[in-house]
N, C-alpha and C positions, 0 to 999 in steps of 0.2 A: 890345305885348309887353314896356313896361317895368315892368308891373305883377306884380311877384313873387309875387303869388295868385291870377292865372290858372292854369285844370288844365283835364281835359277834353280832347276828342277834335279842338275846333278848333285849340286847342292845340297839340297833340301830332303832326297833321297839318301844324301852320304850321309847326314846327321839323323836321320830314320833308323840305319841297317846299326849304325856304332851303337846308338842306344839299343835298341834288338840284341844286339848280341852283347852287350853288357849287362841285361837283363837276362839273358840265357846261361849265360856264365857266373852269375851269381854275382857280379860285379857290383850292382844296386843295394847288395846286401851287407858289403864290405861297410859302404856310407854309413846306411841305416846305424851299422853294429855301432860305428864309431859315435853318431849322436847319442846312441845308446846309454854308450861310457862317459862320454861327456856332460848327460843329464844325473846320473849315478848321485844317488843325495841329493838332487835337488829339487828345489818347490818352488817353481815359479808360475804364475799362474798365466803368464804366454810365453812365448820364446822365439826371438826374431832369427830365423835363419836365412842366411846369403850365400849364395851359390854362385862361386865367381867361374866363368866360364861353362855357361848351361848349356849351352848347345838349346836341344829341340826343348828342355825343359822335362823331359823324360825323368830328371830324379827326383826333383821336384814334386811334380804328380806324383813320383812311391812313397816322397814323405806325407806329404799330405792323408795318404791312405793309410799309411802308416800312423799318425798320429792319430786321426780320427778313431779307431781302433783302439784305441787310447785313452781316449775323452782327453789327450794334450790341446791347446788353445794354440796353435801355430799361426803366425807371419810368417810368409815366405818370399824370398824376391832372387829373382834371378838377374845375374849380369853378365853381358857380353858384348864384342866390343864389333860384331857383325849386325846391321843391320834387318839386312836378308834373315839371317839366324832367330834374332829377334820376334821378330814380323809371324817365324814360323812359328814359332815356341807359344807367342798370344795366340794365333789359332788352333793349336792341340789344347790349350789349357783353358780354366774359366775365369771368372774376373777375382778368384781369391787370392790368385798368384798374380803378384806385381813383376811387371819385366823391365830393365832399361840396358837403352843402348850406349855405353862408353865405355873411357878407358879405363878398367880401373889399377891399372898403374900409376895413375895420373890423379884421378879424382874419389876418394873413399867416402860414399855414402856419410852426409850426418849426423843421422837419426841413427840411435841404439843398435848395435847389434849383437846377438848374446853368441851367436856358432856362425861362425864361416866352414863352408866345406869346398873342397875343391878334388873333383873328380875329375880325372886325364886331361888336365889341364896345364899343369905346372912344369911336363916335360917339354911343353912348347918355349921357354923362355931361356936361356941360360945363365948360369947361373947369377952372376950380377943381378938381375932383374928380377930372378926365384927368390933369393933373400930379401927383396926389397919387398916383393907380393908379402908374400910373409912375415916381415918386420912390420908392416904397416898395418895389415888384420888382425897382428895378437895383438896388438895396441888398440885396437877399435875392437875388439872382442871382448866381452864380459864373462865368457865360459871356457870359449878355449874355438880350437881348428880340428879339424876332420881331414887329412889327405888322401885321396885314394889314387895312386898310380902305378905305373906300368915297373913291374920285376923286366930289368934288361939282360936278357937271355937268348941262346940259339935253340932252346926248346918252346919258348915264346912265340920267336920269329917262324921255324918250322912250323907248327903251330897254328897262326893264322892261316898261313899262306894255303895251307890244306881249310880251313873254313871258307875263306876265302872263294877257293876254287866251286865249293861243294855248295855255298851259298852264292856264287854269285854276283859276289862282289861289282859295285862298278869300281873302274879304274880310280876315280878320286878313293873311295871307303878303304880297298885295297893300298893303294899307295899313301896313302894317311898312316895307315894301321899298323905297314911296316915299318916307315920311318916312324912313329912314335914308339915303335918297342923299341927300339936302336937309340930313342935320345931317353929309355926309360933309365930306372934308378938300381942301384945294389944299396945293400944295408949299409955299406959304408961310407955310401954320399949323405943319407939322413942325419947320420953319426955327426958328418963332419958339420951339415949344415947349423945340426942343432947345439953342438957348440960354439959355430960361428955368432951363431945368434945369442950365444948364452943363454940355451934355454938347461931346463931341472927338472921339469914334471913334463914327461913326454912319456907315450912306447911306439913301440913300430915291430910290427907284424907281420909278417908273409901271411897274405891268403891266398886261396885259388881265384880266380884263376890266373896264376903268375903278377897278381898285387901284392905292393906292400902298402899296408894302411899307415897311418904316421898321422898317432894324437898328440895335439899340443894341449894340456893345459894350463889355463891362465892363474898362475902363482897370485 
């Protein structure tokens, strides 16, 4: 699925079942938490959040739900760098959530942004290119980042493979799922990153199911 000119119904199915079972597994709630902590004392009367790598848009809609509940004033916009992806994600959602297709490696949105989050996204890049995502969002961030990704583990990997089976997977969701717990994270990459970057106001948390959250805030 790192291939940005994948389209198609296997496609669009893969990015279905990932979110489904991210939502099963309480994955959606890791994000949430993190906006959570990162609004903690504040008053802001909207709050622009960016979602780099949204896939179908699937967190997007929790937040939304999420805030509304709330009475929070949310902007939300999602990016990615699949057009097909895209394409899907405007027709699950309604016109309150903004979608655009590029790179954003390349090109960082202009207009304010208060929270970046990035859900099972970041193990796609190596590392080069992960501090670069991440150098350039806490700098365009007004509040801080949200990460939520994959604990790299054989209890992980075991794991899917049995959901896998028992849901059905197709071949792309299945072979996605295993290769991104295999490029996932140990406590000791975040450590190392967040030094790299000279970050100070961070934590990072193991949740279930086999994520580590990883908040940055903006000092």
């Amino acid at each position: 699925m790192d291939d940005m000119n994948l389209e198609g119904s296997e496609l669009t199915d893969a990015l279905d079942k990932i979110a489904w079972i991210n939502q099963i597994l309480g994955g959606n709630r890791v994000t949430i938490n993190g906006i959570e902590q990162l609004l903690r004392n504040k008053n802001q009367k909207e709050v622009h959040i960016v979602d780099l790598g949204c896939g179908n848009g699937d967190m997007l809609r929790t937040i939304k739900i999420w805030a509304q509940k709330r009475n929070l004033n949310v902007r939300l916009t999602g990016i990615d760098g699949n057009q097909a992806t895209i394409n899907h994600a405007i027709k699950l959602s309604d016109s309150s959530i903004r979608y655009s297709c590029s790179d954003f490696l390349q090109v960082v949105p202009d207009e304010p942004i208060d929270i970046v989050i990035c859900t099972l996204t970041l193990h796609h890049f190596e590392d080069e290119l992960l501090l670069e995502v991440i150098r350039k969002y806490y700098e365009k961030a007004n509040i801080g980042l949200g990460i939520n990704d994959l604990h790299r583990s054989k209890q992980a990997y075991y794991l899917f493979t049995a959901l896998a089976f028992v849901f059905r997977l197709n071949r792309m969701s299945t072979s996605d799922g295993l290769v991104s717990i295999l490029r996932g994270f140990k406590k000791a990459d975040f450590l190392r990153y967040a030094k790299q970057l000279n970050f100070t106001k961070f934590s990072i948390r193991w949740r279930w199911a086999y994520r580590y959250q990883w908040i940055i805030y903006k000092t």
